[in-house]
C-alpha positions as CSV (number, residue, x, y, z in Angstrom):
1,X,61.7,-17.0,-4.7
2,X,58.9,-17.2,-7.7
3,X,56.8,-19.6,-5.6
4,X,57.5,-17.1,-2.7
5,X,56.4,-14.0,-4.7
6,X,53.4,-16.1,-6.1
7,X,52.2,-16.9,-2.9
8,X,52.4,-13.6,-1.7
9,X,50.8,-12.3,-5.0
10,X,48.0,-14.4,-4.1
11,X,47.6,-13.5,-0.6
12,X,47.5,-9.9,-1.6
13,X,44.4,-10.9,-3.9
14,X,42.5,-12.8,-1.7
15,X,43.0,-9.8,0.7
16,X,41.7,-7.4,-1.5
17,X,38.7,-9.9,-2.5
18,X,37.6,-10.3,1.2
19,X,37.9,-6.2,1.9
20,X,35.9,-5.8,-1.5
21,X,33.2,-8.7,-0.3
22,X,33.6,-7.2,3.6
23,X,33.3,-3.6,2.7
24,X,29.5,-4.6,0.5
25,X,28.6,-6.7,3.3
26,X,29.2,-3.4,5.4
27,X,27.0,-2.0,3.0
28,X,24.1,-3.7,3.0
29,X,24.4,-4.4,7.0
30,X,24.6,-0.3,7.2
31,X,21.4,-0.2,5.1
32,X,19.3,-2.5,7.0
33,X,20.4,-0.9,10.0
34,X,19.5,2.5,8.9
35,X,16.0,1.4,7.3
36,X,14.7,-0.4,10.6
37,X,16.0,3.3,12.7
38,X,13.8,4.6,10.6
39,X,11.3,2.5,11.4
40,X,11.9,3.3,15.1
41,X,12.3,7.0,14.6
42,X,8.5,7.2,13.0
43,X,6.7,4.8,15.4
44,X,8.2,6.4,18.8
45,X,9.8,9.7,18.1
46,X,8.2,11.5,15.1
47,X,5.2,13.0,15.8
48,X,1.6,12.0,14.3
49,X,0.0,14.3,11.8
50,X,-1.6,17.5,12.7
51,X,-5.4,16.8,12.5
52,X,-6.2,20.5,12.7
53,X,-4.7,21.4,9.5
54,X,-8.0,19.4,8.2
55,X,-10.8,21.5,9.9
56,X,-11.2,19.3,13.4
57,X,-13.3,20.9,15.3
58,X,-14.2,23.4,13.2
59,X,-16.6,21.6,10.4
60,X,-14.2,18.9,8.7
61,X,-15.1,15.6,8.0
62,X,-13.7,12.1,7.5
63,X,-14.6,8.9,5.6
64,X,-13.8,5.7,7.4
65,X,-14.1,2.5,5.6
66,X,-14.5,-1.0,7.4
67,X,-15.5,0.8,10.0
68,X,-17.7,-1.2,11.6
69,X,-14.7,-3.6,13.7
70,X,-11.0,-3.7,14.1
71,X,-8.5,-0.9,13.2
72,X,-11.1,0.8,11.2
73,X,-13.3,1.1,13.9
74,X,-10.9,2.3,16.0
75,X,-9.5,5.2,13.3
76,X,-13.0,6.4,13.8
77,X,-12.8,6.6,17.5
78,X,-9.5,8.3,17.0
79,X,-10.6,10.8,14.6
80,X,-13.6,11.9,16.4
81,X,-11.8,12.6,19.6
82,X,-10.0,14.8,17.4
83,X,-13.2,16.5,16.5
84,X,-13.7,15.4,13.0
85,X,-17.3,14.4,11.7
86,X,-17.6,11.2,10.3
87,X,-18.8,9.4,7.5
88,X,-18.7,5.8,8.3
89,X,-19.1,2.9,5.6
90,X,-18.5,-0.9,5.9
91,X,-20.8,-3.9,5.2
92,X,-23.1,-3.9,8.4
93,X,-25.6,-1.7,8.7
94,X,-26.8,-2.6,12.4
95,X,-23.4,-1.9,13.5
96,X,-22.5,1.0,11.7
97,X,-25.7,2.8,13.1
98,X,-24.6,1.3,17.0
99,X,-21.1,2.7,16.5
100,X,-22.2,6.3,15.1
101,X,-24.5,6.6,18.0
102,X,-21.6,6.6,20.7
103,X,-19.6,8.7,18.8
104,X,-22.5,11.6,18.4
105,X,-22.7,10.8,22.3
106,X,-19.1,10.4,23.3
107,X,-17.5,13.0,21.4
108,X,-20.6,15.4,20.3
109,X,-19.3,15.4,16.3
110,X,-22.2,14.7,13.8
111,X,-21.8,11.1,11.6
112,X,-23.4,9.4,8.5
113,X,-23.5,5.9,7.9
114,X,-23.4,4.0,4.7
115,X,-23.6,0.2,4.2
116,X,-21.8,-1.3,1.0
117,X,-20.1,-4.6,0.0
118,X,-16.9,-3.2,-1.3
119,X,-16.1,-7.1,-2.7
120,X,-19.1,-6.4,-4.8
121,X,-17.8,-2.9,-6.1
122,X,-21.8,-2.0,-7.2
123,X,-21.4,1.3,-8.8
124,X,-24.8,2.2,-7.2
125,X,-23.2,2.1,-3.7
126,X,-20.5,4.3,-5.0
127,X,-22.5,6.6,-6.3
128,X,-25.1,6.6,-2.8
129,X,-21.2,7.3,-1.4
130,X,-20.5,10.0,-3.5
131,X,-24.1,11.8,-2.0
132,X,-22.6,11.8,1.2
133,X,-19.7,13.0,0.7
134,X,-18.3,16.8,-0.9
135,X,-17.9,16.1,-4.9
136,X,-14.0,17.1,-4.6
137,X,-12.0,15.6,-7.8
138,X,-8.9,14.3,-6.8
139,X,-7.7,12.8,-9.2
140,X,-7.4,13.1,-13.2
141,X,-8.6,10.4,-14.5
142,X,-12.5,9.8,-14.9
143,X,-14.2,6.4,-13.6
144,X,-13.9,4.6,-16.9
145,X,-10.1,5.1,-17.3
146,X,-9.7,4.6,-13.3
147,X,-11.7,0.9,-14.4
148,X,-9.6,0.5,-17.4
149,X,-6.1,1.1,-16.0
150,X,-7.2,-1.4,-13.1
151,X,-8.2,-4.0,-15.5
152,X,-5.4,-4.4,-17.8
153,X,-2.6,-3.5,-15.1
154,X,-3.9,-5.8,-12.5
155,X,-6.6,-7.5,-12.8
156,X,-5.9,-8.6,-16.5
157,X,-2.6,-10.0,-15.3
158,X,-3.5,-11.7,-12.0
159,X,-6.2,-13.5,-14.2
160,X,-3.9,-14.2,-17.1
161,X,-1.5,-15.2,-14.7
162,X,-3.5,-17.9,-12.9
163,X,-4.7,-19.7,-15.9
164,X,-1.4,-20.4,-17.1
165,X,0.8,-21.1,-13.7
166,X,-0.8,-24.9,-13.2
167,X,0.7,-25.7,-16.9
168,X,4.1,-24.1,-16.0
169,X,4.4,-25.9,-12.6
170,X,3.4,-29.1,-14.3
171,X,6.3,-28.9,-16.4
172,X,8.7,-27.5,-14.1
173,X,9.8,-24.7,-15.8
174,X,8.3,-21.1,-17.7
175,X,8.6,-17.8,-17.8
176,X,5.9,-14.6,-16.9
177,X,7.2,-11.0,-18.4
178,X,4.9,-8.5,-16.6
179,X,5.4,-4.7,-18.3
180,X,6.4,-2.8,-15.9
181,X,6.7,1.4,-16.2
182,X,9.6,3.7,-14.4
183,X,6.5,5.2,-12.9
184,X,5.8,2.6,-10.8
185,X,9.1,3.0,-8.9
186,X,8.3,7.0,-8.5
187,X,5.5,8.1,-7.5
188,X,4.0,9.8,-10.5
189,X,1.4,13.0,-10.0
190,X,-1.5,13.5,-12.2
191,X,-1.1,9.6,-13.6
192,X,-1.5,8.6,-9.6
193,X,-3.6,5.8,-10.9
194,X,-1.3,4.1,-13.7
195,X,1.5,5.3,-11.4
196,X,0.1,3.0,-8.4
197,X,-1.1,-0.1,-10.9
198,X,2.4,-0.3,-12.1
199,X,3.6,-0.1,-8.4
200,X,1.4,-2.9,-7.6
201,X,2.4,-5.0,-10.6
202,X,6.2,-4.5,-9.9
203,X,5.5,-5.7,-6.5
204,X,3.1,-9.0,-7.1
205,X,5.4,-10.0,-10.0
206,X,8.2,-9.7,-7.4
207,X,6.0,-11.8,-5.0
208,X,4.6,-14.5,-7.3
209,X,8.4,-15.3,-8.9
210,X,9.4,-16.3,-5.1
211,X,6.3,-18.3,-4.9
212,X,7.1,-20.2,-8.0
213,X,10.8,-20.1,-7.8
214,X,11.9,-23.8,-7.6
């Protein structure tokens, strides 16, 4: 009778193990499921944004970078059939100058163009940008603590980070601590700029530990 009642004992355990592992598994399989709907529901059902709310057609404008091939190009098609001017800025001049051309012809909207190298980041280009463009602040923070927060959040690290990896994976084992901040997992207004370094940071860190994992 003990070995019976032990047996059954450990049935029931087992049993409640596998509900306790089946019912997370449900979990996470409910989850997925509901993230990739999602998905779905905002490619094919929901509809796009309402253009008009930002003066198409009566005046508005719009700044499309890399705009000069590929997806940027074609956001610039797609906004001026919407009736938005637009300012258009990528590397080529020639083509910039082609492409704003049609779109005064095809769509009668008015366009600037402005050639810049943003892999260079010259602040002379920003600032020729800025004269195109209505001097709105949106954001907080002035340039130098925009530069700053960028440098030691990102930069700083990715730099940091690459100098000592080689030793690390010569050895086979190390360790990278990267600081991260709760406002990098919620979106954080009026520190959108620390809030979106420490997003970034909490994301390559996640990225580079698969990399290196062994």
């Amino acid at each position: 009778m003990d070995k019976i009642a032990h047996f059954v004992q450990k049935s029931n355990c087992n049993a409640t193990t596998v509900a306790i592992f089946g019912a997370i598994g449900a979990v996470v399989v409910a989850a997925k499921a509901l993230s990739f709907l999602k998905v779905l529901v905002d490619v094919f059902l929901r509809s796009g944004i309402n253009i008009k709310k930002y003066d198409a057609g009566n005046g508005g404008w719009a700044v499309v970078t890399g705009a000069s091939d590929g997806i940027g190009k074609e956001f610039a098609f797609q906004l001026a059939s919407k009736k938005l001017n637009i300012v258009l800025v990528s590397r080529t001049e020639s083509k910039l100058k082609v492409l704003a051309e049609e779109l005064q012809q095809k769509y009668n909207i008015e366009t600037k163009v402005h050639a810049m190298d943003f892999t260079k980041g010259d602040d002379k280009d920003y600032q020729a940008l800025q004269t195109l463009v209505a001097p709105i602040n949106v954001t907080q923070e002035t340039d130098k603590v925009v530069k700053d927060i960028v440098e030691i959040n990102i930069n700083a690290a990715m730099r940091v980070t690459k100098i000592i990896v080689p030793h690390m994976v010569a050895r086979k084992k190390g360790l990278i601590i990267n600081l991260g901040s709760f406002a990098g997992l919620v979106p954080t207004p009026y520190l959108s700029v620390y809030s979106g370094s420490k997003a970034f940071l909490s994301s390559w860190s996640q990225a580079i530990g698969a990399e290196l994992a062994p």
